[in-house]
N, CA, C and O of each residue as an XYZ file, in Angstrom:
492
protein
N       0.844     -1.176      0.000
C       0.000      0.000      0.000
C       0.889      1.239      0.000
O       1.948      1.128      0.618
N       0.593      2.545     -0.670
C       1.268      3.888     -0.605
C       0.255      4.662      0.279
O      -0.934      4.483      0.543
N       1.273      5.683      0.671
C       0.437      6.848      1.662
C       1.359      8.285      1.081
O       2.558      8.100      0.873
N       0.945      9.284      0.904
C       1.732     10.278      0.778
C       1.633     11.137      1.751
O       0.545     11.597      2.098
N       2.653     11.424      2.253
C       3.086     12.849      3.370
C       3.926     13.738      2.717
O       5.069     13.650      2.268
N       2.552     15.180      2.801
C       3.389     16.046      2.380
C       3.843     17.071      3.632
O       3.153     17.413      4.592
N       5.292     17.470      3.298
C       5.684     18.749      4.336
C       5.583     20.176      4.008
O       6.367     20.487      3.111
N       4.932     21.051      4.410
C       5.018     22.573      4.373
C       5.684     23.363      5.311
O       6.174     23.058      6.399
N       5.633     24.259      4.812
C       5.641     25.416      5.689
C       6.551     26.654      5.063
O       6.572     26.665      3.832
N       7.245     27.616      5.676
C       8.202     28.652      5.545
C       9.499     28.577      4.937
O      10.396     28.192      5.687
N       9.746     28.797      3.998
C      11.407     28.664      3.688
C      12.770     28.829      5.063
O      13.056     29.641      5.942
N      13.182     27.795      4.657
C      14.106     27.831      6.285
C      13.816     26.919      7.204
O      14.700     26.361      7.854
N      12.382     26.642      7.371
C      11.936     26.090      8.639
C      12.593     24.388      8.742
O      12.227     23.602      9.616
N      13.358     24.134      7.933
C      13.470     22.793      8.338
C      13.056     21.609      7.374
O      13.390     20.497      7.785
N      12.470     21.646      6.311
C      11.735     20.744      5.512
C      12.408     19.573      5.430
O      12.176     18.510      6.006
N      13.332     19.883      4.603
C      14.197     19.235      3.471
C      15.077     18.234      4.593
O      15.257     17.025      4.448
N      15.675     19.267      5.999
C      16.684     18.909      6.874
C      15.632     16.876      7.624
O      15.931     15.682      7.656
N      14.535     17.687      8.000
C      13.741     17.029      8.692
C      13.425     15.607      7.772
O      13.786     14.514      8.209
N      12.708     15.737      6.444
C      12.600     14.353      5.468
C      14.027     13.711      5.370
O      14.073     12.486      5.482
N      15.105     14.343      5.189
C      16.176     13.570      4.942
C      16.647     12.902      5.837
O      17.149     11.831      5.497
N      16.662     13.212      7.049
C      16.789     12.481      8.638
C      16.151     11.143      8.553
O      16.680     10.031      8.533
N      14.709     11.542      8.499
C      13.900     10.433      8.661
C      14.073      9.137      7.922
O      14.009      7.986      8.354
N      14.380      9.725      6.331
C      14.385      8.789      5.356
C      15.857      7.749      5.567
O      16.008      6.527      5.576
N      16.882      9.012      5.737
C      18.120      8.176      5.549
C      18.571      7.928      7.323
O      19.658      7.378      7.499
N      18.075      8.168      8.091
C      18.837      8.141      9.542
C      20.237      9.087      9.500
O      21.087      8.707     10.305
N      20.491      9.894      8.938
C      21.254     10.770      9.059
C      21.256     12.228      8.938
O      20.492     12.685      8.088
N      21.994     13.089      9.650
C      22.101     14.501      9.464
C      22.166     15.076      7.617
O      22.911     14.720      6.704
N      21.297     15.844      7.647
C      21.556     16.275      6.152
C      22.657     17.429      6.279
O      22.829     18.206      7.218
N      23.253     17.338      5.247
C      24.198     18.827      5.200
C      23.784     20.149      4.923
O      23.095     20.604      4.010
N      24.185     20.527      5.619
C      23.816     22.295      5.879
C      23.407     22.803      4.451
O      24.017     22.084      3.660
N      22.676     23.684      3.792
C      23.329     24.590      3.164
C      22.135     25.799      2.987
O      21.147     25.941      3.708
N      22.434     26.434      2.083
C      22.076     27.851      2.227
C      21.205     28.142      1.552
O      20.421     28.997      1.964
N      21.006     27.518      0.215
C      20.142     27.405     -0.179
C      18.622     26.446     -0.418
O      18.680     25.219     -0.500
N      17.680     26.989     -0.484
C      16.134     26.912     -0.296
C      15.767     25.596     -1.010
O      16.742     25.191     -1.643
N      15.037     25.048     -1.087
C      14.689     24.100     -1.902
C      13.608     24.681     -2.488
O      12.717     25.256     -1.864
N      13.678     24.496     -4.132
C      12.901     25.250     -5.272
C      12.257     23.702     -5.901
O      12.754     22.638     -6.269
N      10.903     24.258     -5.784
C      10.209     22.983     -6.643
C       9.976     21.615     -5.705
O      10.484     21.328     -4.621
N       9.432     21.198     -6.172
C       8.995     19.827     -5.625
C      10.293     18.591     -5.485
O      10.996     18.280     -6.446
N      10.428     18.011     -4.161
C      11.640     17.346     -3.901
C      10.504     16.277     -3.311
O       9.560     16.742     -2.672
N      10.609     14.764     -3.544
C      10.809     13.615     -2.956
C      11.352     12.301     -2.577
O      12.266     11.630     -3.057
N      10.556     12.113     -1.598
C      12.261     10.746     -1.191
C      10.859      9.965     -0.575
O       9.807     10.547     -0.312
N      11.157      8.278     -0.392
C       9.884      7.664      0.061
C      11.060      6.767      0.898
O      12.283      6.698      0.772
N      10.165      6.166      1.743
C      10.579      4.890      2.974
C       9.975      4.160      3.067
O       8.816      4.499      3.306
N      10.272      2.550      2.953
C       9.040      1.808      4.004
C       8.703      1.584      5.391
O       9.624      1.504      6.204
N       7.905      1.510      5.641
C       7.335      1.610      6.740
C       6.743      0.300      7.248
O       6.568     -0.624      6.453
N       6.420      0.176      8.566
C       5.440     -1.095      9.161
C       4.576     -0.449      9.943
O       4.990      0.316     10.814
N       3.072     -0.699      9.714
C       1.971     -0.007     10.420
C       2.084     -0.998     11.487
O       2.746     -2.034     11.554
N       0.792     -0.095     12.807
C       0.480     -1.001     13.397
C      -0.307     -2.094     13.573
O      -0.599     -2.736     14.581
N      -0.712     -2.239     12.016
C      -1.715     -3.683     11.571
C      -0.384     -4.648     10.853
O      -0.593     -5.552     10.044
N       0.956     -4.247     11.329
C       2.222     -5.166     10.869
C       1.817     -5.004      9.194
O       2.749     -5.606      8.660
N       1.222     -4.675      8.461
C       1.618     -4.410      6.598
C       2.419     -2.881      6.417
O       2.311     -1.729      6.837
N       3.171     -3.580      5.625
C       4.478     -2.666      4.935
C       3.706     -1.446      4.090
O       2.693     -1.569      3.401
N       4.366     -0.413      4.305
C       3.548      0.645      3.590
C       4.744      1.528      2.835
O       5.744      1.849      3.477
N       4.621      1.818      1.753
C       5.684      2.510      1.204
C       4.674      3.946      1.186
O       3.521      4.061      0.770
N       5.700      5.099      1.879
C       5.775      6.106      2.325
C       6.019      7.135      1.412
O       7.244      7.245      1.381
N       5.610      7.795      0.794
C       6.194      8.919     -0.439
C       6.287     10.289      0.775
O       5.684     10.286      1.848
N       7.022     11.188      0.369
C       6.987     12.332      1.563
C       7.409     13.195      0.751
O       8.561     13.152      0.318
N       6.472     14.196      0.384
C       7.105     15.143     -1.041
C       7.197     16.902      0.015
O       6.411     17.501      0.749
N       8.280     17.084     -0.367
C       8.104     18.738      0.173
C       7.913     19.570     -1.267
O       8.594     19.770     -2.273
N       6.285     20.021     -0.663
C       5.691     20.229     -1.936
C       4.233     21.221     -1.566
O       3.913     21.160     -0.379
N       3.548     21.902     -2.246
C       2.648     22.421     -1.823
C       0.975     21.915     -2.838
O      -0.196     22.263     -2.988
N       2.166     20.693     -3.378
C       0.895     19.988     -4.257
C      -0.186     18.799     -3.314
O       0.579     18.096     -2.653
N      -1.337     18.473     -3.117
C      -2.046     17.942     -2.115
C      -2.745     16.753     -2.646
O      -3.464     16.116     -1.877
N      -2.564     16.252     -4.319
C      -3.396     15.414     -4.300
C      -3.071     13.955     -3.540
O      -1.975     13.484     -3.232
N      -3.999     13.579     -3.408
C      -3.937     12.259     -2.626
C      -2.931     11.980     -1.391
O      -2.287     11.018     -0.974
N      -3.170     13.563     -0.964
C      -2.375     13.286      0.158
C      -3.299     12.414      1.490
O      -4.512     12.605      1.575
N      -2.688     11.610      2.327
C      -2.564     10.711      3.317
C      -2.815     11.254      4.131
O      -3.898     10.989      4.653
N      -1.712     12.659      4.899
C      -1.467     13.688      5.674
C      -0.150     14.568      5.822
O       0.928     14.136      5.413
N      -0.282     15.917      6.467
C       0.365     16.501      6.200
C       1.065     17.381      7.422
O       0.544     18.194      8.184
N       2.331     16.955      7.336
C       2.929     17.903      8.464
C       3.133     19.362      8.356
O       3.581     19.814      7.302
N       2.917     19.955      9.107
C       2.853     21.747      8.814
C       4.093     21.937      9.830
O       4.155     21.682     11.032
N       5.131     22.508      8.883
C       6.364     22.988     10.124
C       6.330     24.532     10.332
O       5.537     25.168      9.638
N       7.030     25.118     11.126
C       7.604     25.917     11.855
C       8.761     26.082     12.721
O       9.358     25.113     13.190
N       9.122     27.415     12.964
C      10.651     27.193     13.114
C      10.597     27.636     15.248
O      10.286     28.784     15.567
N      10.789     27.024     15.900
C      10.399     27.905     17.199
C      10.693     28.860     17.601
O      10.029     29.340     18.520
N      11.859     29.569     17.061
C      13.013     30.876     17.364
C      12.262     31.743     16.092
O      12.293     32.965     16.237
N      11.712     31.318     15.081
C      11.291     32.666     14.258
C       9.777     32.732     14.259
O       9.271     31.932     13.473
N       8.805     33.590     15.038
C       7.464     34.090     15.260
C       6.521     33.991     13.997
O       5.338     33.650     13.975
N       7.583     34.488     12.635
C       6.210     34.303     11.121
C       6.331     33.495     10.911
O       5.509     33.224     10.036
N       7.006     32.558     11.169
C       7.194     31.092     10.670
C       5.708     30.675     10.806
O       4.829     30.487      9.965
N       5.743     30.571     12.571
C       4.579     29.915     13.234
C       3.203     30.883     13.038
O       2.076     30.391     12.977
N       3.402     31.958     12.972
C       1.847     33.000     12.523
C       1.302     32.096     11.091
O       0.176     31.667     10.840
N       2.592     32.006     10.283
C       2.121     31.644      8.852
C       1.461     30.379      8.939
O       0.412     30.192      8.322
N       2.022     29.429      9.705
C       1.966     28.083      9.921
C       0.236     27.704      9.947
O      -0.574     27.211      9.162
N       0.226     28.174     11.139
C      -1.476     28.622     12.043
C      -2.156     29.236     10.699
O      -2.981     28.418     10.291
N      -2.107     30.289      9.938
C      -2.782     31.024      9.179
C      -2.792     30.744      7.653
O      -3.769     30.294      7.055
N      -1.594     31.061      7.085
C      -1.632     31.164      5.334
C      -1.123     29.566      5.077
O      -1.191     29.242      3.891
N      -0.726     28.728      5.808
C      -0.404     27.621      5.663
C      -1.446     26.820      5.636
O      -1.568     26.033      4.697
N      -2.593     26.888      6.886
C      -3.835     25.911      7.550
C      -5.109     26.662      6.464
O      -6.005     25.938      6.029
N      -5.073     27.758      6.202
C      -5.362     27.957      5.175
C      -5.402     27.790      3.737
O      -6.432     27.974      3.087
N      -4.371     27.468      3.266
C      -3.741     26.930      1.877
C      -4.415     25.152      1.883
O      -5.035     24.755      0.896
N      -4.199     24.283      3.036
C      -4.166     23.158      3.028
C      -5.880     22.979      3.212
O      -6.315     21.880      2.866
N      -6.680     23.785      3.630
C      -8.033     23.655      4.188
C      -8.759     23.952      2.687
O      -9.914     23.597      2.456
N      -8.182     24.431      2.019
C      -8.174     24.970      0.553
C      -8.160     24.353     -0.531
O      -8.914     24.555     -1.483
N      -6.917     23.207     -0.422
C      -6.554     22.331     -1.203
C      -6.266     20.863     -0.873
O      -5.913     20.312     -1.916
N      -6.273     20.226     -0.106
C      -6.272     19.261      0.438
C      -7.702     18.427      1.036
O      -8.509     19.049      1.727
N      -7.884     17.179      0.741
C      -9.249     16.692      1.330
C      -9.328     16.732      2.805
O      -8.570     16.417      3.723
N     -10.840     17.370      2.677
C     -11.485     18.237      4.160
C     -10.769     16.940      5.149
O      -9.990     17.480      5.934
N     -10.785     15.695      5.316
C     -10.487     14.622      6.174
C      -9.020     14.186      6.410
O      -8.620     13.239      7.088
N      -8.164     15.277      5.552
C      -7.013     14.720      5.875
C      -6.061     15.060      7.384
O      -6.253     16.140      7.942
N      -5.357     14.365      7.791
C      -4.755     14.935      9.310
C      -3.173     15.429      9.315
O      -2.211     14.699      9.079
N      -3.132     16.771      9.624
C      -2.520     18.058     10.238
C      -1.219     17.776     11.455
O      -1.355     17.785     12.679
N      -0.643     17.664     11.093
C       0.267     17.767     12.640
C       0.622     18.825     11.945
O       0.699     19.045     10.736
N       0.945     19.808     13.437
C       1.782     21.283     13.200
C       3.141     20.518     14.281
O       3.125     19.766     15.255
N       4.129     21.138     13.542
C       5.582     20.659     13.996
C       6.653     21.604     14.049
O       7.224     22.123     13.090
N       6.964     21.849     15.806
C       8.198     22.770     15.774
C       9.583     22.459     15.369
O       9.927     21.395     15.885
N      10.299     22.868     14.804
C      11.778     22.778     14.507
C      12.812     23.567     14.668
O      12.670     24.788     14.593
N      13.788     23.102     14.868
C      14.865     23.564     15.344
C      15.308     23.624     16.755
O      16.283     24.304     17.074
N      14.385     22.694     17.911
C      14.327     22.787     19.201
C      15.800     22.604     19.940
O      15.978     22.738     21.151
N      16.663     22.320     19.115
C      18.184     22.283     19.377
C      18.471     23.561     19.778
O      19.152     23.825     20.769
N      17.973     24.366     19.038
C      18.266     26.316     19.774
C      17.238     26.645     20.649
O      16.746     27.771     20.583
N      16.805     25.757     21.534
C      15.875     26.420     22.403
C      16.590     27.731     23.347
O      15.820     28.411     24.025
N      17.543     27.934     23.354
C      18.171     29.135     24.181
C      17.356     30.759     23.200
O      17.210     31.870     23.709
N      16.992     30.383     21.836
C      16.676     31.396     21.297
C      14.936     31.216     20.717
O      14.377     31.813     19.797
N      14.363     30.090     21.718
C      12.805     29.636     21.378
C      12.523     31.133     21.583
O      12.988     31.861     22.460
N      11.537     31.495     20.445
C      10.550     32.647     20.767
C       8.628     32.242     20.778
O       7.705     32.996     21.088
N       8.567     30.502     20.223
C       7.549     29.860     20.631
C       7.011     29.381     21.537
O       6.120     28.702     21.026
N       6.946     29.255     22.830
C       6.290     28.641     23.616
C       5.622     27.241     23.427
O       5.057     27.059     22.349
N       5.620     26.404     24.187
C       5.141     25.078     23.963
C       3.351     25.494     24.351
O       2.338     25.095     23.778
N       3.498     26.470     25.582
C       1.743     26.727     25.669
C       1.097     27.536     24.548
O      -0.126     27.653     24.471
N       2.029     28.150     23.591
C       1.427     28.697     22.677
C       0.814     27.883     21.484
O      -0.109     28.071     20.691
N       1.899     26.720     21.746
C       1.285     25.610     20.633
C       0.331     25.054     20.333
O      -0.371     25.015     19.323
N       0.318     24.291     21.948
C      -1.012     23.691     22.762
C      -2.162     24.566     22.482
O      -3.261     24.320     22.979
């Protein structure tokens, strides 16, 4: 079976860093520039009904047949997370089927010395 997860959010916030972790178990390398256009990478997976599920995870702002969708944000930058909550949950409420499920996701919690998010703000 396939499922697609797509990631959004803010340029910067983490996208690209965050799918590549997951997919490969390793740190992605830094760099400076943005990711332009649609990037994917897939994994398999084991649900908890034990069947194998191959995973597509596109950082992308395209929604068809999406599965669900993680909405990021950065915790140290404030429009990240305004956008996140607003022009993001908006965009996806827009284009995405009314039933699909939302996690909003902070990143970068490694710099919490410079969090300007709050965890009760999340909640």
């Amino acid at each position: 079976m396939y499922l697609n997860l797509l990631v959004i959010g803010d340029c910067c916030v983490g996208r690209t860093w965050l799918i590549h972790r997951f997919v490969h178990k390793e740190d992605a390398l830094f760099s400076e520039m943005p990711t332009t256009g649609n990037e994917y990478d897939f994994v398999r997976i084991k649900g908890c009904d034990r069947n194998t599920y191959k995973l597509g995870i596109w950082e992308s702002s395209y929604f068809h047949d999406s599965s669900g969708v993680l909405l990021l944000f950065d915790i140290t930058n404030e429009e990240t997370f305004h956008n996140a909550i607003g022009k993001w949950k908006t965009h996806i409420s827009s284009h995405a089927p009314a039933d699909v499920p939302i996690i909003l996701v902070g990143t970068k919690c490694d710099l919490n010395e410079w969090r300007v998010i709050s965890q009760d703000r999340i909640h």
